[in-house]
Steps between C-alpha positions, in 0.01 A plus 500: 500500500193329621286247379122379589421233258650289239315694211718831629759623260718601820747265674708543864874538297756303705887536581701212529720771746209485725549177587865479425652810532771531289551106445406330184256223621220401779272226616270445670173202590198705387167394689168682369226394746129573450322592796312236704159384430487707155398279187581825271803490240799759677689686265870698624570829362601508103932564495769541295848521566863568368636149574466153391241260716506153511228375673419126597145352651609317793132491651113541422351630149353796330534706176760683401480837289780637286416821329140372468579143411350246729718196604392197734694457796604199694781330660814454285420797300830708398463825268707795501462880482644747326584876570235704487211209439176565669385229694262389816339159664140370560511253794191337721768298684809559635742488243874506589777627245866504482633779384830611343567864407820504255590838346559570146849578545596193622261298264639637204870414593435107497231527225702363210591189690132484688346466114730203423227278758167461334290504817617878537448588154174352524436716851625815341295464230238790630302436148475096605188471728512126494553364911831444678482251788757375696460184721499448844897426552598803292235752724669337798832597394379840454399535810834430640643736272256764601582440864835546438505821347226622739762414783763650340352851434415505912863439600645729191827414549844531318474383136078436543444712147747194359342235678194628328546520150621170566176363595333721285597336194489152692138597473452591181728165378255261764205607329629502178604178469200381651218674352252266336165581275190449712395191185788296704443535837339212667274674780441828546315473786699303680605785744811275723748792466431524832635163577764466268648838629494336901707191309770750388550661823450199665683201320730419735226440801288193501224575285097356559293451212222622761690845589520547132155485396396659773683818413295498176169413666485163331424156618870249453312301193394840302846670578664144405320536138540837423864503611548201227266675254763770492820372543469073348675422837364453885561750774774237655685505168504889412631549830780220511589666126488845681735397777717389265498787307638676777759238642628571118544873590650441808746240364649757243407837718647425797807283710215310676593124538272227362365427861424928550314521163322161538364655867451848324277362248255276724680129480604358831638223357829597281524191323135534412560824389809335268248276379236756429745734374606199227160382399410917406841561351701255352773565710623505907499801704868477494556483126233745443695796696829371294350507166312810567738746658596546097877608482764446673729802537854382569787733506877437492770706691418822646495759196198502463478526128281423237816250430464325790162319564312305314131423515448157502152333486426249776409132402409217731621147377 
């Protein structure tokens, strides 16, 4: 069905097997751009669909309408959409979306453990209009996530409807744990995603305060403020605690040695990296992959039975 205006009745009705075909999720970055040199408000066609949208505000601002209820738009924003919801955006400026389609099917079959986190009881909620925002790390995250899947739907290979659901509810679980009230987030219009996402791809390169603010169209003192405004910490810092956030994956992930992660992760120096490492967690890089492995699965003979192995937890003196 068609639509010309948001005070028609009649929505475009969409499949998620459009997109999908017979899979059970899709995403996609969504960019609605006005024509150039027009002041007026654009508006997309009203839709509807028979899936489960999650959209996120990575860029610009505008109004969102949900079966004739207006919501303000800007970056951070998080809401979510449920079958068969009428819906459409008002936009002067490009605005730039991430989108995840999730079907009902596969919704419904982690539901019961998705309600247990308040942030996705709270997003649910279809009957709570109050505003979800997300901060700048967690949008960033997203977008790796939505790269991800959008990668592995072109190369469709062996086990991809797996590797999916995987991230589909890695998705859902992100934002959910996440998800904040808009009376608690510290600048709305701060608008660094931008940044913050080139830091996640980035962290193990040599990053320039200059490079950064530059991808946000800021001068180094305003992105230096609004960065702290929104995360209590300086560029310098989030991305040291970023880097080792992933030397910590690595460590337990992978049979890297100290020297290979502390490279991987943007340290030239390893005993730097130790240092570093220490001062964030408590603990070396070597004790860390000990303690963190969890059990140790030790078996005795060559049975094979449940008589025959223990599992013993792993300790460091």
């Amino acid at each position: 069905m068609e639509q010309d205006g948001k005070n028609s009745s009649k929505a475009l009705f969409l499949r998620l097997s459009s997109y999908a075909g017979e899979g059970q999720m899709w995403a996609f970055k969504t960019i609605h751009h006005p024509e150039d040199g027009e002041e007026i408000w654009f508006q997309n066609l009203k839709h509807c669909h028979d899936f489960y949208e999650i959209a996120v505000v990575v860029k610009g601002r505008g109004k969102h309408w949900r079966d004739d209820r207006e919501e303000a738009l800007y970056p951070g924003n998080v809401f979510m959409l449920h079958p068969g919801e009428s819906h459409f955006y008002e936009y002067s400026e490009m605005l730039v979306l991430q989108t995840f389609m999730i079907s009902p099917k596969l919704l419904d079959i982690f539901r019961g453990q998705l309600m247990r986190i308040p942030g996705f009881v709270k997003m649910f909620d279809s009957s709570d209009h109050s505003p979800k925002v997300l901060n700048s790390s967690t949008v960033a995250e997203l977008d790796i996530l939505l790269n991800s899947i959008a990668l592995e739907n072109r190369r469709n290979e062996s086990g991809c409807e797996l590797f999916l659901i995987a991230k589909a509810i890695e998705v859902l679980v992100t934002i959910s744990r996440n998800i904040q009230g808009s009376e608690i987030y510290a600048r709305p219009d701060s608008n660094i995603g931008a940044a913050v996402a080139y830091m996640w791809r980035h962290f193990h390169e040599e990053l320039k305060m200059s490079k950064l603010a530059q991808l946000v169209n800021l001068s180094e003192s305003s992105f230096y403020r609004k960065f702290v405004m929104e995360f209590q910490m300086s560029p310098s810092t989030y991305l040291q605690k970023l880097r080792i956030r992933k030397a910590m994956e690595f460590l337990i992930r992978s049979d890297m040695t100290i020297n290979e992660v502390s490279n991987a992760c943007g340290f030239n120096d390893p005993l730097y990296f130790s240092r570093q490492f220490r001062k964030f967690t408590g603990t070396s890089p070597r004790e860390y992959r000990f303690k963190e492995h969890g059990a140790l699965q030790v078996i005795y003979g060559q049975t094979g039975s449940s008589a025959d192995f223990d599992f013993i937890p792993l300790q460091m003196d």
